[in-house]
N, C-alpha and C positions, 0 to 999 in steps of 0.2 A: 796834599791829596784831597780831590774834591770828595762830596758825601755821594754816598751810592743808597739807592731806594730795594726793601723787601718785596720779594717777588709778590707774595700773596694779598697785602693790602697794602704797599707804596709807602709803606712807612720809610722816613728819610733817616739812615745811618751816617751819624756825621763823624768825623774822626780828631782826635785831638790837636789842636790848633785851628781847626777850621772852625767858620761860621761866627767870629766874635761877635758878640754882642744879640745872638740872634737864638742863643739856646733856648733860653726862655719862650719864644714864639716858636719855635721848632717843634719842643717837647709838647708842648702845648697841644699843636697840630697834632701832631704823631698819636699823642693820648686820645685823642679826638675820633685820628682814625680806627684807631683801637675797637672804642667805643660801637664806633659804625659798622666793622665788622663783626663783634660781639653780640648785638641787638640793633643794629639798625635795618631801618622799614624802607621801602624804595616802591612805589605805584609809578608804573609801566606802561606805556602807552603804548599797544603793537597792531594798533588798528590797520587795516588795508587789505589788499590780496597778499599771495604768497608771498614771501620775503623772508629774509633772514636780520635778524635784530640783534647786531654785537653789544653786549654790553661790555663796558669798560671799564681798568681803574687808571686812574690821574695819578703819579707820582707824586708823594708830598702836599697832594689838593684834597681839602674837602670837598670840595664842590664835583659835583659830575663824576662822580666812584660808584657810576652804575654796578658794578661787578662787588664793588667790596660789602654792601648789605645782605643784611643774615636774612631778610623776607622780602622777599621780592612778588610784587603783585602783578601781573600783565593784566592791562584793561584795555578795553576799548573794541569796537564791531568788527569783527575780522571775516574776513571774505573770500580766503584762500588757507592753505595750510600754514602754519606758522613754526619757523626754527628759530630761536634763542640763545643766542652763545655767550661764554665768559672765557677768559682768556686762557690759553695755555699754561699750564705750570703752576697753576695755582692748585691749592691744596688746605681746603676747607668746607664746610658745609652749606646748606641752602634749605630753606624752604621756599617754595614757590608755588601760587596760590594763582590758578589759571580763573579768572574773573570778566575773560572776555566774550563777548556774547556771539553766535555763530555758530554751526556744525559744523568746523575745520579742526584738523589736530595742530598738535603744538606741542612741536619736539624743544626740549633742552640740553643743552652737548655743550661741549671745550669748544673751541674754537676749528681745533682740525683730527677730534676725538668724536666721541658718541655720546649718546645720554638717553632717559627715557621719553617716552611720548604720551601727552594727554590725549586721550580718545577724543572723537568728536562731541560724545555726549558728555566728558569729566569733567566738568566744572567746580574741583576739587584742588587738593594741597598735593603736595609731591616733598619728604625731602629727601633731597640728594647731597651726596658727598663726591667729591672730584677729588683725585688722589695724583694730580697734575695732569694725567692723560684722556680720560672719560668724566664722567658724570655717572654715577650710578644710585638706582632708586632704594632708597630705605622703605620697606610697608610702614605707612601710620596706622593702621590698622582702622580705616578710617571703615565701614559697616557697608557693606555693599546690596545692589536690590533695592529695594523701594518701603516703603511705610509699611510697618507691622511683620515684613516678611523674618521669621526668623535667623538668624544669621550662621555659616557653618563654614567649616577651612575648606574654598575651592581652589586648589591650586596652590596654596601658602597663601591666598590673601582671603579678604571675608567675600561671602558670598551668601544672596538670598534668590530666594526661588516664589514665586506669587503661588506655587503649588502647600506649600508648608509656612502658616503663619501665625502670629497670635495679638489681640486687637486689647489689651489686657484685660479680656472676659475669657474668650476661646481660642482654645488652638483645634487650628482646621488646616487638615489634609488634602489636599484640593483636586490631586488629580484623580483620571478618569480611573473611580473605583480603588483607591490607592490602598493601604493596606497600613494597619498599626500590628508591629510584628514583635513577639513579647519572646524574647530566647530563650533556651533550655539553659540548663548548669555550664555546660561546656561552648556553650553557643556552635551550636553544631544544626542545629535544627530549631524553629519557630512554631508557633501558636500567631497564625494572623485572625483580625477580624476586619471586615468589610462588609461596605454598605452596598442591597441590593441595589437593583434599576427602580429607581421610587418614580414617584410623580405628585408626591409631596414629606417634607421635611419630618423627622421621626426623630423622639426625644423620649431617653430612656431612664427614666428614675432608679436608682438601684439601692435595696431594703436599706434599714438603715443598723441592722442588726445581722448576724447568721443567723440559718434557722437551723434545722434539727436533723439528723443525719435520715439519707435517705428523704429528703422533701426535694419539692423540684421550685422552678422561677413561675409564675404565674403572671399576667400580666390584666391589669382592671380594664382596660379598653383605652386609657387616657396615659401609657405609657409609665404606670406607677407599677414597679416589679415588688412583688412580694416571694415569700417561700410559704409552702400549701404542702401539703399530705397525698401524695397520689396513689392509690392502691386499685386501681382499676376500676372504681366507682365511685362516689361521692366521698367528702372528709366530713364525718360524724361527729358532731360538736355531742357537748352534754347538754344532759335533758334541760329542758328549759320548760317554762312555766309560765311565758308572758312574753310579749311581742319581742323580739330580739332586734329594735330596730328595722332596717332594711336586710331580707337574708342575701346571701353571697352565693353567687353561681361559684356550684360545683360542690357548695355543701350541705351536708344531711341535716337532718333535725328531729330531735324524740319528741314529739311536743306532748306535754301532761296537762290534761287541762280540767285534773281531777279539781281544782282550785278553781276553775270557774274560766268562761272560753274566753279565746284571748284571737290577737290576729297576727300572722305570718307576712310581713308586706315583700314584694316582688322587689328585686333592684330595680333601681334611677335607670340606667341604663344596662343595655342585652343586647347580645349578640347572639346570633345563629348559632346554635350548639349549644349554648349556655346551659346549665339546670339546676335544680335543687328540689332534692329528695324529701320528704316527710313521710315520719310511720306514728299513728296513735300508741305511746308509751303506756297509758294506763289504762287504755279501753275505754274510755270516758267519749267519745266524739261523738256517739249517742245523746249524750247529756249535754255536754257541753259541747258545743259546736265547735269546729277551728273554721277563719275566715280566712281565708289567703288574699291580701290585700292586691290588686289591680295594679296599680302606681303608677296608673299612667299607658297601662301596658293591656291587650286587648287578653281573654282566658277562651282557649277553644272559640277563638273568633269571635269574640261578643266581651264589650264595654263593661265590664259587670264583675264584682269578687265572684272569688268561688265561695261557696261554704259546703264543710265535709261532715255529715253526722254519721256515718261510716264507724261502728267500733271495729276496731282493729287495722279500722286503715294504712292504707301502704302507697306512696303511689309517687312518680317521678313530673314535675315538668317542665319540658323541656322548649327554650325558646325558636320559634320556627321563621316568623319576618312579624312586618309592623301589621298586616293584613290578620292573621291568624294568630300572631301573639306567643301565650305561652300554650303549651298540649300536653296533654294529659298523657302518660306513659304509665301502665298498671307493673308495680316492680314484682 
């Protein structure tokens, strides 16, 4: 009885009494083929216009068992669509690694079965397993979308959107006005935040502590969030007795300057609305003067501190533009 070959990689079945002298080279082969099916690598040449490109296996040959390699590369400029086929009734895996250059597709399929198809733009892996009849695609879970785009299940496979990304510094939201939507317990309902119609980029510091119940967010002018005391009028620090620095729009000041007169300086930077309040604590202003430092910033329209000998003084001022500066408000 002569030796008959396996369907899937051609491996040659020999049978007792047959082949003397030739097992040795036989087995050898067959091992070989083995091998090839197992891990072997196979680069493709499927260059041209449309066509269909059979791959094959060789009974008993190593050589030319297009079909029996486990990775098969298709190369070359292709210029039409492209179909790829392995034979009928085989029943094994693939990977297949579309490497050709062109915006044509390139289907893979059995010989008179089906199989999947490389997009025109996929210039990726595919593998597939053929169960003798088709060809069918396993996801590699290969990241879909482009650079930085975060990845998410579209469809069963990965998918990214240029709308939602991250650069590993930021994630950014990208569409028009998009929305970060933070759920209730039951997710039944949201809390979104979104960003106005700007006309330039805004970056929001946020404290680095709680504050205190009942205080609200404040913001310095330069996007640095603090928590403040709001009670319908200024937030009233303790008495002080000597320059505090720069004072802080929006809060009060006892100044005493029973110890000898001292100066109140204006913030670095004011905005329209801004203010800060001052009352003579010890009735001293008479004596000792308070100078409310300038910093840059014009008082009642003129370049110049103020100085207050006013005992009992009381008085608000509030910033108006860079013209007129800060303005006197009798509280």
């Amino acid at each position: 009885m002569a030796s008959s070959y396996s369907t899937t990689l051609g491996i040659e079945l020999m049978v007792t009494g047959e082949k003397s002298g030739q097992w040795g080279t036989i087995t050898n082969t067959n091992l070989q083929l083995i091998e090839q099916g197992i891990s072997g690598y196979l680069s493709k040449s499927i260059a041209g216009g449309a066509q269909t490109t059979a791959l094959t296996i060789t009974d008993g040959t190593l050589a030319s068992s297009d079909a029996r390699n486990f990775v098969i590369e298709l190369t070359g400029t292709i210029t039409g669509n492209q179909i790829v086929t392995v034979p009928d009734g085989i029943e094994k895996s693939y990977i297949f690694y579309n490497n050709t250059t062109g915006a044509f597709t390139v289907q893979v399929k059995t010989a008179s079965g089906t199989g999947p198809t490389f997009a025109t733009t996929d210039k990726g892996y595919k593998l597939v397993y053929s169960d003798g009849t088709d060809l069918s695609d396993v996801p590699l879970g290969v990241p879909g979308g482009s650079d930085t785009q975060v990845q998410f299940n579209d469809g069963g496979s990965f998918g990214g959107s240029s709308n939602l990304t991250w650069d590993d510094t930021n994630l950014t939201i990208g569409s028009a006005q998009g929305d970060l939507r933070l759920t209730d317990d039951d997710q039944s309902h949201y809390v979104a935040l979104q960003a106005g119609a700007m006309s330039a980029n805004a970056t929001f510091t946020l404290p680095t502590a709680d504050g205190s119940a009942d205080q609200a967010l404040i913001t310095d002018g330069s996007g640095n969030l603090s928590f403040t005391t709001i009670s319908g009028g200024a937030d009233w620090q303790a008495v002080i007795t000597a320059d505090p620095a720069n004072a802080v729009s929006g809060q009060g000041y006892f100044a005493d300057t029973s110890g000898g007169a001292f100066t109140i300086t204006l913030p670095t930077a004011a905005s329209r609305g801004d203010f800060i309040s001052v009352v003579d604590y010890a009735g001293t202003f008479d004596t000792n003067n308070l100078t409310i430092g300038r910093n840059g910033h014009n008082i009642q329209g003129t370049a110049a501190d103020l100085t207050v000998g006013t005992e009992r003084a009381g008085f608000t001022l509030v910033y108006a533009d860079a013209t007129q500066g800060w303005l006197l408000q009798n509280n």
